[in-house]
N, C-alpha and C positions, 0 to 999 in steps of 0.2 A: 504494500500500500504506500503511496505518494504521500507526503507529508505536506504541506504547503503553508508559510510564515508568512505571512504581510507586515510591511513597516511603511513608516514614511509616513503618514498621519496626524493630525495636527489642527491645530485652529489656524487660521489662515482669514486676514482682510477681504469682501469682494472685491473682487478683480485682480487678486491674487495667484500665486502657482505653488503647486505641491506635486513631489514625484514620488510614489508610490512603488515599492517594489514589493515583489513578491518569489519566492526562494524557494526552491522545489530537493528535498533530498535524496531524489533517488534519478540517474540519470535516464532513465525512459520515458521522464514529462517531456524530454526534447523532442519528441516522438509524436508527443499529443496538441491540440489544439487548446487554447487555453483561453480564458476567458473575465472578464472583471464586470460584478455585478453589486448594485448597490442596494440597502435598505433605510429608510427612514422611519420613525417613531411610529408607530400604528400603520407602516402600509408593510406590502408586501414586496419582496426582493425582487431587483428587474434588472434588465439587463442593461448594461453597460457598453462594451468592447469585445472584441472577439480577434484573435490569430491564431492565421494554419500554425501548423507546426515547425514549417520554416520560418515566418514570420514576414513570407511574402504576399499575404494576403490579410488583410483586416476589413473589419464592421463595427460601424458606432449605431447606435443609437442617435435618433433624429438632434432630439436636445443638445449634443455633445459632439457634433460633425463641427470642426471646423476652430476644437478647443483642444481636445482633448486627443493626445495618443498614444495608442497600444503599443509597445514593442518588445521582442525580446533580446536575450544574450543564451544561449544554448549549452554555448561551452562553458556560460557559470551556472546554468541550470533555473536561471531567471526572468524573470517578466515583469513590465513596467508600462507605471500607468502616468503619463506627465499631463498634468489637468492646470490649464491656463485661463486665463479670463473665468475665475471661478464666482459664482453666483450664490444666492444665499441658500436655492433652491436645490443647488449639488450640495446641502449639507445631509451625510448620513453615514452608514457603517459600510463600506466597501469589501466586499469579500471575493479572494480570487478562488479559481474554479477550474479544474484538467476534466480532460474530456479522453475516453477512451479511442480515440477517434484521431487522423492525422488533418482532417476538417472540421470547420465549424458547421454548425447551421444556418440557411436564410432565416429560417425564425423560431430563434434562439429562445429554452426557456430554461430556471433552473434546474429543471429535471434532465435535464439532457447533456448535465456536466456531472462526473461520477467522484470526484473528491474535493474538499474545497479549504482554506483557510482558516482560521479563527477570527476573521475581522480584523481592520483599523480604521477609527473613528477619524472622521473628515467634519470636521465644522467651518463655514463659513461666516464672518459678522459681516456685520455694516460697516 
């Protein structure tokens, strides 16, 4: 089983940047499609980001085209989330997410990711 760390987290000004990594301990995540998915207070987890397993193919979510993105490093066993022009509205607990799979899906949901993170908390002020 894939183990998966999230860091980089933090309170952060809007219109601020925070880079989020996430650290995978077993060398076969580089293998899988990986994914960053958020939750805030009373809703339910939603997706985020998405990369194939090379890291030559990604998907955001509508809110987050054109701020935010995915990448990874393979040969540190890593993936990262660099979120720019942050809004008060991306405040929430971010959890990364491996996928059995060397593809992601057109419409990604958290059931379709098989191991995932422990969270880190993203807050946004004014």
């Amino acid at each position: 089983q894939v183990q998966l760390v999230e860091s980089g987290g933090g309170l952060v000004q809007a219109g601020g940047s925070l880079r989020l990594s996430c650290a995978a301990s077993r060398r076969t995540s580089s293998s899988h499609a990986m994914g960053w998915f958020r939750q805030a207070p009373g809703k339910e987890r939603k997706f985020v980001a998405a990369i194939n397993w090379s890291g030559g193919s990604t998907d955001y979510e509508d809110s987050v085209k054109g701020r935010f993105t995915i990448s990874r490093d393979n040969a540190k066993n890593t993936v990262y989330l660099q979120m720019n022009s942050l809004k008060l509205g991306d405040t929430a607990v971010y959890y990364c997410a491996g996928r059995y799979s060397g593809s992601y899906s057109q419409a990604p949901s958290r059931y379709e990711y098989d191991y995932w993170g422990q969270g880190t908390q993203v807050t946004v002020s004014s």
